[in-house]
N, C-alpha and C positions, 0 to 999 in steps of 0.2 A: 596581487590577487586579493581582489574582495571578500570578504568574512563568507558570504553567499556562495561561493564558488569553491570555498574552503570543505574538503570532508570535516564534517563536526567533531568528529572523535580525534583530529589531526589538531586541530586549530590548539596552538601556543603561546608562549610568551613572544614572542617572533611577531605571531601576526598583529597581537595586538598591540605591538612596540608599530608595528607598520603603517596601525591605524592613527597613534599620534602622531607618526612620524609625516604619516600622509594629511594630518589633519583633516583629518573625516569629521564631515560636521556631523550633530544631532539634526535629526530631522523624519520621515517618514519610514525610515528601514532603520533607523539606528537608533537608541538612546544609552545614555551614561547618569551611573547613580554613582555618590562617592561613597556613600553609607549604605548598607544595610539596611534593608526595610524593617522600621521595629515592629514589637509583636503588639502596639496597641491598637486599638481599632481602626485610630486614622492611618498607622502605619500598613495593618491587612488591606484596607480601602485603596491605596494609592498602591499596592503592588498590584493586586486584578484588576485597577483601570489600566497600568500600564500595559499590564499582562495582554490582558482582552482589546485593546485599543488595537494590538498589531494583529491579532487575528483576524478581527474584525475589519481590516484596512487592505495592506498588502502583506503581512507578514514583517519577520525582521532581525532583528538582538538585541537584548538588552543585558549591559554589561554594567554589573557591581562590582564597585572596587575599584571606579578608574575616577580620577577628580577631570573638573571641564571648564572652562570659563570659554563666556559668550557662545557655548554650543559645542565646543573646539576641545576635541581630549587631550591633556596637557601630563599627565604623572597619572601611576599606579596608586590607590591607595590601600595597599593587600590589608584583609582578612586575614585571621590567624586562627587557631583555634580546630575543631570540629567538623572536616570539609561536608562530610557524610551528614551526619547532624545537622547543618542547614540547608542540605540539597532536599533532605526527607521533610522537613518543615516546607521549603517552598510548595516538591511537589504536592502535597499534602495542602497546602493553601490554593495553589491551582485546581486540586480535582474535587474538593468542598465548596470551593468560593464561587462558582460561574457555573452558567448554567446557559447551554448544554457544555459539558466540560471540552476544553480544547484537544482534539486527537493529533496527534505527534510532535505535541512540546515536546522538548529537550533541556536537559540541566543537568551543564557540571562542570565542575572547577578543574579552573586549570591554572597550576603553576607560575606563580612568578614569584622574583626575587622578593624577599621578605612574607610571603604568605601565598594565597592564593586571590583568585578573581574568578566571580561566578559569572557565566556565559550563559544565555538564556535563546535558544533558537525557536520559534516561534513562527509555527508557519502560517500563510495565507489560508482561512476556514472556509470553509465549501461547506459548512455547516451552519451558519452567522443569523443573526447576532448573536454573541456571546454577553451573557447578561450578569453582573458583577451582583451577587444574594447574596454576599456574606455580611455581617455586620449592622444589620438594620438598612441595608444599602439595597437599593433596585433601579439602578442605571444600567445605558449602553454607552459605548466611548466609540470613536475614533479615533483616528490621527490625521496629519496634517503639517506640512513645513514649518508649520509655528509649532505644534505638539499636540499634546492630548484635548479632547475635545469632549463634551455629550454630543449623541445624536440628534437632529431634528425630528419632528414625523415624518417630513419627506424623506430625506436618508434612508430611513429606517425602511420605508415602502420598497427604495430600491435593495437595500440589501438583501431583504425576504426575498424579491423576484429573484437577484442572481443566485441565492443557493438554490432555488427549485431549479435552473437551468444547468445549473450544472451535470445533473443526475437526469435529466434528458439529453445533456450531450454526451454521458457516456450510455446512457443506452443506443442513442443514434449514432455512436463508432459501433458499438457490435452489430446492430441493425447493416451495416455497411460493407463491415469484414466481413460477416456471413454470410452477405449477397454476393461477395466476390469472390469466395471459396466454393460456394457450393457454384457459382457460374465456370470455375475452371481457372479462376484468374487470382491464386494465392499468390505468396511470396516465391513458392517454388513450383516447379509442375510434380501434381502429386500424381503418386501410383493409382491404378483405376482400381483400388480395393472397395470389401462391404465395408460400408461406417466410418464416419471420421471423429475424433476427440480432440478437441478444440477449447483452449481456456486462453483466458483473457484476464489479463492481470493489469488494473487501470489505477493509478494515482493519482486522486483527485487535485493534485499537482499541476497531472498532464494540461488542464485546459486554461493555468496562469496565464499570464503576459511574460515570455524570456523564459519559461522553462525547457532547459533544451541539455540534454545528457551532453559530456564531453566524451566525444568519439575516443581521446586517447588515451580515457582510461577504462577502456571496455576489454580490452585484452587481460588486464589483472585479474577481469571479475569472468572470463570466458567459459572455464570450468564451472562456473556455477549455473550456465545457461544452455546444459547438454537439450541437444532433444529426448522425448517423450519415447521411452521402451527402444534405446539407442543401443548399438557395442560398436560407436567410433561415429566421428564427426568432419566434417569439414565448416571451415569457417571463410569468412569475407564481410567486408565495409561495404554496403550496399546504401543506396540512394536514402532509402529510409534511414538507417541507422546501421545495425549490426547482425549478424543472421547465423546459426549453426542448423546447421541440418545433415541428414542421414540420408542417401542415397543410394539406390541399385543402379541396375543396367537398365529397368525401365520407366526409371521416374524416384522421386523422393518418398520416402515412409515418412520421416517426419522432420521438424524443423521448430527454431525456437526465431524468430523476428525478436528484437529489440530494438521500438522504436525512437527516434530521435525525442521524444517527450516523457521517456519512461515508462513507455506500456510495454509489455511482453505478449506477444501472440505465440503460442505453442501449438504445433497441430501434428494428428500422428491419423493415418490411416489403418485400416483393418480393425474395425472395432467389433464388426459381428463375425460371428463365427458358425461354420455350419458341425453340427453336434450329431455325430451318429447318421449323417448322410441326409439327414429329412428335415432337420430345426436350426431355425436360425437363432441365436442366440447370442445377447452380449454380455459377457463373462464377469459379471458384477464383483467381482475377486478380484482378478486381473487390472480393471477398471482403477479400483480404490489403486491398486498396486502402483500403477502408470502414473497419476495423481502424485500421489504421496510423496514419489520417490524423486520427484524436479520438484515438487512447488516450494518447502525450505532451501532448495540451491536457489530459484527465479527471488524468492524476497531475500534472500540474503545479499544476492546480486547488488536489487533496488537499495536495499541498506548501505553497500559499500559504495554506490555511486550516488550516495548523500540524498535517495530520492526517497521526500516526506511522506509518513504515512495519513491519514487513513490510505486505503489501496481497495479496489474492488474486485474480488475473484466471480469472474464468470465460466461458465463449465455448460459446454454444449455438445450435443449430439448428431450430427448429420448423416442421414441416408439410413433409419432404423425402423423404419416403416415395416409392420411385417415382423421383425424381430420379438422372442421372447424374450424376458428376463432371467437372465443365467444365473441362478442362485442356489444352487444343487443339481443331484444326480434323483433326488426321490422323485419331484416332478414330473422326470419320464414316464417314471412304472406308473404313477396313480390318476393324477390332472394336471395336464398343460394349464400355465399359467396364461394370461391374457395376453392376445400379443399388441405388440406397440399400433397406437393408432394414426400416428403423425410422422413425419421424413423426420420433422428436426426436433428433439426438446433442449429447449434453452432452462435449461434448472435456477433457479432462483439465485439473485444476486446477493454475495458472498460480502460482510464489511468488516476486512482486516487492519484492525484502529490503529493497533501498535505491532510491531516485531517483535519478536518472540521463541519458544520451543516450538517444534515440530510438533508435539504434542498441544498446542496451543493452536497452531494451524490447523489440527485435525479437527478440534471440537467446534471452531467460528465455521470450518464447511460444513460440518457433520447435515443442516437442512438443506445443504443441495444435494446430499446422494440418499436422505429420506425423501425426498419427489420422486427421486429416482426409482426409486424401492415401491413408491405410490403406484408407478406405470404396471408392477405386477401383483397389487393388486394388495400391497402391505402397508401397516401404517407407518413404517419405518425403516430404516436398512438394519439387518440384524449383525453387522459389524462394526459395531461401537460400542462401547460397555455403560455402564450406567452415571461412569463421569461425563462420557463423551469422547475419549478417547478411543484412535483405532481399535479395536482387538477381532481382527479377522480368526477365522478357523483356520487350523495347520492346512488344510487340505485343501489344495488350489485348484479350483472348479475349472476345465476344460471339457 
């Protein structure tokens, strides 16, 4: 098994004994330092071109502490000392030195006999070029079968273009799944309820070369992929990838898709509610409530089946056309709020950079459910506190 295919947080003295053992050269996914990068200037210089070369390229590892001749990693040469004390240095050289800073490096040492070896995972940027500013320094790098490189201007011309296409191919996946859900033609047949909720969990991963979940480790991670306002699930290996959903007698309420690239599709029906016989309304309580309570299980998921962040949360509304905004009982007695003007809103897209607390997920969505909050006519959702965190009212609007 390849370092690549390895959970990062697994990866051992094992796999790297397997790496000389296999003779894996240096080259475009791999490099080996024997030493520790010093802290003088040339020394910070040649770890952000390394650094930034693999972001910039395909992605990859770079591993300190292993000695190499002609390419070819031959012996360990462990590090001793401080393991903690130089992972906070690198990262800490990584998120000053480059610009824009790389979203979901990884760094840390892992165990071998006489010391340790620092492991550097380094994913493919969907955000590129990453540009090396520390030091008096203003380069871009690649890589390359021979190694580290400066950019051209042409290179450089194509790299701009593929990160902006990135970020129009995941809006033209949601653009596609919504056309197919709201046509009838989801992952399940859903119940003919008011309103559906619909989020979209995209890893800028998903649109690599070879990024493809391993189906046989989706069962570890099941429990973290309940569906949306669930009590029991059924599961199955379905064409796409992986799927739990929640089912009656007349159709599905809701369902979690896990697709074979790392995206999660969640959708749960019944999102409006009729209030007191006369108002439609969708229950902005309940709402965050449904939300909240899967999206730390869906990234925890991606975390344990090794898939890089950044990650894009999208949060959509179907069939609310007509619908008030449920956000109290005072509304009745005094003025109806405005009602919704449009079937779908798609609320703004969500950029979840690293993993994290629950609390840390609430405050990067908190501007998709102030849009949401805008539909009735507010500048904001009033269930968030002044950090940005949750803090709904005890009292559950129905």
């Amino acid at each position: 098994m390849t370092l690549s295919a390895k959970n990062f947080e697994e990866i051992s003295e094992q796999d790297l004994i397997a790496q000389i053992t296999a003779g894996v050269p240096e080259g475009i996914l791999v490099d080996y330092k024997r030493d520790m990068y010093g802290g003088n200037d040339a020394g910070v210089r040649e770890f952000l071109k390394d650094t930034s070369s693999f972001a910039n390229t395909a992605g990859g590892h770079l591993i300190i502490g292993m000695d190499e001749s002609g390419g070819i990693p031959t012996v360990f040469a462990p590090m001793t000392g401080n393991a903690d004390q130089t992972l906070r240095r690198l990262e800490s050289l990584a998120r000053d030195g480059l610009e824009p800073r790389i979203l979901g490096l990884r760094i840390r040492a892992v165990p071998v006999s006489g010391g340790y070896v620092i492991v550097l995972r380094i994913p493919k940027s969907f955000n590129p070029p990453h540009r090396v500013s520390a030091r008096n320094t203003n380069r871009i790098y690649g890589r390359n079968s021979a190694g580290v490189y400066e950019y051209s201007v042409e290179e450089l011309r194509v790299v701009f273009t593929a990160s902006a296409s990135a970020f129009d191919r995941i809006r033209a996946f949601r653009a596609e799944r919504l056309a197919k859900i709201d046509a009838g033609d989801a992952i399940a047949p859903l119940m003919k309820e008011k309103g559906r909720l619909i989020l979209h969990l995209v890893p800028l991963s998903a649109f690599g070369v070879g990024s493809q979940i391993d189906l046989t480790r989706i069962f570890a991670v099941q429990d973290e992929l309940r569906p949306i306002d669930s009590m029991g699930r059924s599961s199955r290996i379905n064409f796409d990838g992986f799927c739990n959903f929640y089912s009656g007698d007349r159709g599905c309420w809701s369902y979690t898709q896990l697709f074979r690239k790392g995206i999660i599709e969640a959708v749960k029906v019944r999102v409006v509610i009729e209030l007191e016989g006369r108002v439609l309304a969708v229950p902005t309580l309940d709402l965050d409530k449904w939300i909240f309570d899967v999206l730390p299980g869906y990234l925890t998921a991606l975390q344990k089946l090794d898939v890089p962040p950044p990650i894009v949360l999208m949060i959509t509304l179907q069939g609310v056309r007509g619908a008030r905004l449920g956000v109290g009982r005072a509304w009745t007695t005094y003025e109806d709020p405005p009602m919704i003007d449009r079937s779908a809103l798609e609320l703004p897209e969500i950029m979840i950079e690293n993993y994290g607390t629950p609390v840390d997920y609430q405050r990067a969505a908190r501007p998709a459910f102030d849009a949401l909050w805008n539909t009735g006519g507010y500048a904001k959702s009033k269930h968030f506190d002044e950090t940005g965190a949750w803090k709904p009212p005890s009292r559950v609007f129905r």
